[in-house]
N, C-alpha and C positions, 0 to 999 in steps of 0.2 A: 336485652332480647326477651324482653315481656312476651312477643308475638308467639314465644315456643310452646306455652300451653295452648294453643290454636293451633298448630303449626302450618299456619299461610302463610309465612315470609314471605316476601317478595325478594327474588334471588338478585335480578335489576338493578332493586334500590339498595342493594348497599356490599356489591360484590366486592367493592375496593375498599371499603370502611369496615367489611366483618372483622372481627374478630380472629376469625381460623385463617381468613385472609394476609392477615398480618404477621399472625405466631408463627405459619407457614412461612413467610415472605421473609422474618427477621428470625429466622431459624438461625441460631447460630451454636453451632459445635466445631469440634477440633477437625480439621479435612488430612485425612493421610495421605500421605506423598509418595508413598510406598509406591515406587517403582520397577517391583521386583517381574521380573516376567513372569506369570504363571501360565503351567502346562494346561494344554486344551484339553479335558476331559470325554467332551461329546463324543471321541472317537472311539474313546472306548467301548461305546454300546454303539453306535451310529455303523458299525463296518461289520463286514461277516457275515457269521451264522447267529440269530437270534435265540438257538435255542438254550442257550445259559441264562437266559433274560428273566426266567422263573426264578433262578436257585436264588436263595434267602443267603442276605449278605446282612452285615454287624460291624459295628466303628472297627478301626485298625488299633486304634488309641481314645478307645474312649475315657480314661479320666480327663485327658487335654480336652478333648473335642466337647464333652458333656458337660464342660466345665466354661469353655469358651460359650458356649451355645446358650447355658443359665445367664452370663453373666449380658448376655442379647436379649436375653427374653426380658430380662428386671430392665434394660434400655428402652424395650418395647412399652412395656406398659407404664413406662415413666415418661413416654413420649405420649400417650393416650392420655394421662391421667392429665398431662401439662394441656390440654388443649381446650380451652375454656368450654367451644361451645359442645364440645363431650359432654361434660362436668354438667353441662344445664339439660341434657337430654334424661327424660324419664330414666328411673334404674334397669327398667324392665332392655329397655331400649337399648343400653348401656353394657347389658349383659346380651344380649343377643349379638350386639354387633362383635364383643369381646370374645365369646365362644366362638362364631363364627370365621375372624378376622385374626384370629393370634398367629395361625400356623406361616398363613402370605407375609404379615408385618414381619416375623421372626428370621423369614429365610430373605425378605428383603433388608435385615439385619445384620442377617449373616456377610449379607454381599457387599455392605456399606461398612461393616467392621473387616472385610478380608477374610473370611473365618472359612478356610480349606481343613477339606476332610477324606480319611482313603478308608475304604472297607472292603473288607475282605469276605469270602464264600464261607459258611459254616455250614455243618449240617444240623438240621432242627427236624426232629423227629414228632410225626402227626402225634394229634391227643390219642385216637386209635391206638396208635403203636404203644404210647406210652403203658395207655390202660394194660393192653393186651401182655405189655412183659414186665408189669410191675402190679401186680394185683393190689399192696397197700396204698401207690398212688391213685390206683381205679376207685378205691374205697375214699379215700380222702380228697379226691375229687368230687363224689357222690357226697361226702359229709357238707361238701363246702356248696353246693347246689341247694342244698337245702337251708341251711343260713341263708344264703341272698335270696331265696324267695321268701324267708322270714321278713329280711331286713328290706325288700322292695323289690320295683324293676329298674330303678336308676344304679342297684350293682351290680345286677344278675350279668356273673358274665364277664364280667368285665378285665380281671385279670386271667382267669383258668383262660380265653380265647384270644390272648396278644399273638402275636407270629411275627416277626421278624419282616422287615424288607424286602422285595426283591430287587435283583440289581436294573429289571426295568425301572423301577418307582425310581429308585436315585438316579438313574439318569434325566430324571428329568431335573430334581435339583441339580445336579451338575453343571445342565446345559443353561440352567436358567444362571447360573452364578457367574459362569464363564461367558456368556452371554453380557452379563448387567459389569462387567471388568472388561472387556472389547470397547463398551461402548467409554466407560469412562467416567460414569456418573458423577455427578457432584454430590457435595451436602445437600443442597439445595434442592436441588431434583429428588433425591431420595424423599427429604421431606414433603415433596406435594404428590409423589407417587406413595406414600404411606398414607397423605388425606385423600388421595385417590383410594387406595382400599379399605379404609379404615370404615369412610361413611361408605356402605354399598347398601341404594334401598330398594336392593331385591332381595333381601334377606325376610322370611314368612314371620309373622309375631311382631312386626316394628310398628308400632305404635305412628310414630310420626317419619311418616313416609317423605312424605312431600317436603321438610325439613330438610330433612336427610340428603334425598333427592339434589336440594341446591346448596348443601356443602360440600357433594362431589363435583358438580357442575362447577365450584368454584375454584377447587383445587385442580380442576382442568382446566381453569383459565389462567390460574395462575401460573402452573406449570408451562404453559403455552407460553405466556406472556415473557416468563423469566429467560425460555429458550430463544424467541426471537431478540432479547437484549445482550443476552451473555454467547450467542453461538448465531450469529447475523450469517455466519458462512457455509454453516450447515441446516438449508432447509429443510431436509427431510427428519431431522432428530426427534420434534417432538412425534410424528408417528413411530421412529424406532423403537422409541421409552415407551409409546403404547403397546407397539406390538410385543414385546419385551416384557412387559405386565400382563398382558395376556395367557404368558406361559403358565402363571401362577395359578389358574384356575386346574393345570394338570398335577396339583401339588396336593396330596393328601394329607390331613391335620395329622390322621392316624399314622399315619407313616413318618413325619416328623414328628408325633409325641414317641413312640417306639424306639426310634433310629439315636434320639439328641435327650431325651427322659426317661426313659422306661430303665435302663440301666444305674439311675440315680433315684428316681422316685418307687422303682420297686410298683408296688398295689395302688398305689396312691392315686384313685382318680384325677386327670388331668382338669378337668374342669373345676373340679374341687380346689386344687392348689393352685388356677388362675385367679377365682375369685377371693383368695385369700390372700394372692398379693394383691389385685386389686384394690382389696381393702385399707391394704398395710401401707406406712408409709415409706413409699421405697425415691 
């Protein structure tokens, strides 16, 4: 793929012979058969009164869940790093799509490993409040304000203003999970709905657009393509699986770093510790 320092590929010539085409197409992992029925979640937020939909909710079991959710994310980026024509994309490119692109690939992770989760209502008391009835934390928040405008504007901030979930934001993961287990997904599918998110070239700073551009357009044929071989009897699927990826746009990074990390990595800027496994060899 010489053509990628230009990036004018022609998506055409050689949609069946790419590369991503292939690794996508000969995906092979383990497929769980895991039968179990799971409960419908959507109802839970989907009925009644909405006005609980604010209060700020927290894992039930987060060693399990936080721990289940790591060992997707190291899945994830070992499913990126495997994908040749990744590997040949500029770094700059590489990392825009990875900040961008971890939270959707992780919770489409989640729903391909089975990885169910319950949280519960806590109460989380504003910075205000804190200040106001804790005068050493008011101070040692103020100490800590002035360090990170020492140290930059990439920390400012960054830990002192986490806040918790609310129970709107997780229904959408919810709905998206119970949603992608209705339908039934396969390995298969999951893999070219993951090159469907992975290359998105409407991300601002992407270098090679138009590259980019025709390995999503690929991974949408191939998807297509696999549905009309493996699922002859259900015409309308591959729009389901679209409209079903669609949800993921209501899916906040911050809200999955908080909910499934922030409880394990503490301070630890989250971008910081993707491109550090990035780097690593996992």
């Amino acid at each position: 793929m010489a053509c990628l320092d230009k990036c004018h590929c022609s998506v055409d010539n050689r949609r069946h012979g790419s590369i991503l085409y292939n690794i996508l197409k000969n995906e092979e992992h383990k497929e769980s058969h895991n039968s179990k029925s799971r409960k419908d979640h959507s109802g839970i937020f989907g009925q009644g009164c909405s006005c609980g939909s604010q209060k700020r909710v927290s894992l039930k079991s987060p060693q399990i869940t936080c721990k289940a959710a790591s060992a997707v994310l190291v899945k994830t980026l070992r499913f990126v790093k495997n994908v040749p024509c990744f590997q040949e994309l500029p770094l700059d490119d590489q990392l825009v799509l990875v900040r961008n692109c971890w939270a959707p690939l992780l919770v489409l992770g989640l729903a391909q490993d089975k990885v169910d989760f319950e949280t519960i209502e806590t109460s989380e008391p504003s910075m205000l409040q804190r200040i106001l009835t804790n005068k050493d934390e008011g101070e040692k928040i103020q100490q800590q304000d002035h360090h990170e405008i020492q140290r930059g504007p990439s920390h400012h901030h960054q830990h002192r203003l986490t806040q918790l979930p609310s129970a709107a934001e997780i229904r959408w993961i919810k709905e998206f999970l119970n949603k992608c287990w209705k339908l039934d997904i396969s390995t298969k599918e999951y893999a070219y709905l993951k090159g469907i998110v992975l290359f998105n070239p409407d991300l601002p700073e992407l270098h090679c657009i138009q590259y980019i551009q025709g390995l999503q357009q690929e991974a949408h044929q191939a998807l297509n393509e696999h549905v009309k071989m493996s699922q002859r009897w259900d015409h309308n699927r591959f729009a389901k699986l679209i409209i079903v990826l669609s949800l993921l746009r209501s899916i906040n990074a911050y809200v999955i770093a908080e909910l499934f990390f922030r409880p394990i990595i503490g301070s630890v800027n989250m971008d910081d510790m993707l491109l550090e496994m990035l780097g690593a060899k996992i």
